[in-house]
C-alpha positions in Angstrom: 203.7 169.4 129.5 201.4 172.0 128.2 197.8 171.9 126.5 196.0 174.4 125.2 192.0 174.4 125.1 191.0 176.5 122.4 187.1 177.6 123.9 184.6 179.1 121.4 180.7 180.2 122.8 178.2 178.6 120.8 175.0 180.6 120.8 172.1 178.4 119.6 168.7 179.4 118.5 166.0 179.8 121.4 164.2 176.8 121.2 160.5 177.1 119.9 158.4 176.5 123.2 156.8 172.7 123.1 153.1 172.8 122.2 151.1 172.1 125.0 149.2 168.7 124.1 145.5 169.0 123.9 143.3 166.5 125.4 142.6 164.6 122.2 146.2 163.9 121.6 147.1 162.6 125.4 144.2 160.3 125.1 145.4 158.7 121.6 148.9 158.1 123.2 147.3 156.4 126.3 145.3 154.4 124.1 148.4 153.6 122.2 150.4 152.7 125.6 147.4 150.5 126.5 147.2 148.4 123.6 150.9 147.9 123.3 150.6 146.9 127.0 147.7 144.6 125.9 150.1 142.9 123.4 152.8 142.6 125.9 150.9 140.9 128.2 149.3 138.8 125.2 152.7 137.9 123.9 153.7 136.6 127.8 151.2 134.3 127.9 151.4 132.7 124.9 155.2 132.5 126.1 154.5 130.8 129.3 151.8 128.2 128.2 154.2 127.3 125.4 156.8 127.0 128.1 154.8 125.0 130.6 155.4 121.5 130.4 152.8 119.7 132.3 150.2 121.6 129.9 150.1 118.3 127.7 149.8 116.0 130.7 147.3 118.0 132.3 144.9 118.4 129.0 145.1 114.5 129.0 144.4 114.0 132.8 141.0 116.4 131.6 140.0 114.3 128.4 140.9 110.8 130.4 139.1 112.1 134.2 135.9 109.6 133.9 137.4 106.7 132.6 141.0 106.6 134.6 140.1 108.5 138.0 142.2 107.1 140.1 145.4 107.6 137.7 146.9 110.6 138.9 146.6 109.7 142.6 148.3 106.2 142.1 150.8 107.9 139.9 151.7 109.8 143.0 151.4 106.5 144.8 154.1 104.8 142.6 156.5 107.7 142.1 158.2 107.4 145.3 158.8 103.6 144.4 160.0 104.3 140.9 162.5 106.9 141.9 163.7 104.5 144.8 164.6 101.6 141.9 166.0 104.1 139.8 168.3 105.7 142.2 169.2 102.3 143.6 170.3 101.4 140.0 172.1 104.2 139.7 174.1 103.6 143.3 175.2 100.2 142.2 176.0 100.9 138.6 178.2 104.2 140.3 179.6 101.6 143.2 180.4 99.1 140.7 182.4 101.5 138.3 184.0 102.4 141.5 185.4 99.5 142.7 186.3 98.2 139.1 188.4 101.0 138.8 189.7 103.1 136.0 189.6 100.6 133.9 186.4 99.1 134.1 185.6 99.7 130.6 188.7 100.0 128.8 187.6 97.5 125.9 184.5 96.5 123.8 183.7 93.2 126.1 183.8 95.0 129.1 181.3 98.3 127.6 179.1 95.5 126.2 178.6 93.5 129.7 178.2 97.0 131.3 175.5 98.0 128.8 173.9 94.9 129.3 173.7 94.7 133.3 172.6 98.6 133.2 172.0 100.5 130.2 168.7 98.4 129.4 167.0 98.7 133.2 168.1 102.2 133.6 167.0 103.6 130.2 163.3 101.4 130.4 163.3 102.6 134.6 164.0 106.0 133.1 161.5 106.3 130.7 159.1 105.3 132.7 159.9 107.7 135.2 159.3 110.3 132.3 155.9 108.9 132.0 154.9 108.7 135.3 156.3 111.7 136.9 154.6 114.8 134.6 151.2 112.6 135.6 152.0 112.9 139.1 152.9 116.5 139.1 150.0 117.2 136.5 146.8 116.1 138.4 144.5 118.9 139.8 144.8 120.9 143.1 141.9 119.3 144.3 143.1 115.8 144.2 146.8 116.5 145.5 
């Protein structure tokens, strides 16, 4: 197998030589760079208190500090209970589903006694753990 590479020289224009920047001109583009920066670093910000979820609970804990005081440290208090319930809810709805098989909710009467031993408790126990919790986690420094 042959190829043939057919080579030509290419002779280009010199280049002009770059203009040397004057002082005036550097200083614009760093200014430029640093108020792109600033807007980066503006834009992250925003970005992250939009993203921070305790924000909410936290601005509440601030208006509510004089009349509730002890609220964030009993929400601490009760948290440890709550997710105790919830988690032993969880274990015997899991256990019982377990033992009961595949079939343990292969028709309507079955789903609606299941719903009714579990899906009330866990959904209320749930919610309030969804209450309670972002409290908790929300209260100043200071007090944790």
């Amino acid at each position: 197998m042959n190829n043939q590479f057919d080579v030509t020289s290419f002779s280009a224009l010199p280049a002009a030589p770059a203009r040397p920047a004057t002082p005036q001109v550097l200083a614009d583009l760093l200014q430029q760079i640093l108020e792109v920066q600033r807007q980066q670093l503006a834009h992250a910000q925003a970005v992250a208190a939009a993203q921070d979820g305790n924000a909410r609970w936290r601005a509440m804990l601030g208006r509510m500090c004089e009349q509730f005081p002890q609220l964030p440290d009993n929400c601490r208090t009760a948290l440890p209970v709550l997710e105790r319930a919830y988690g032993s809810l969880i274990i015997s709805m899991v256990d019982e589903l377990a033992n009961e098989g595949e079939d343990a909710l292969d028709n309507d009467f079955a789903v609606q006694e299941f719903l009714d031993r579990f899906g009330m408790r866990l959904g209320q126990l749930g919610g309030i753990l969804n209450v309670v919790a972002p409290l908790a986690d929300a209260a100043p420094a200071e007090q944790k």
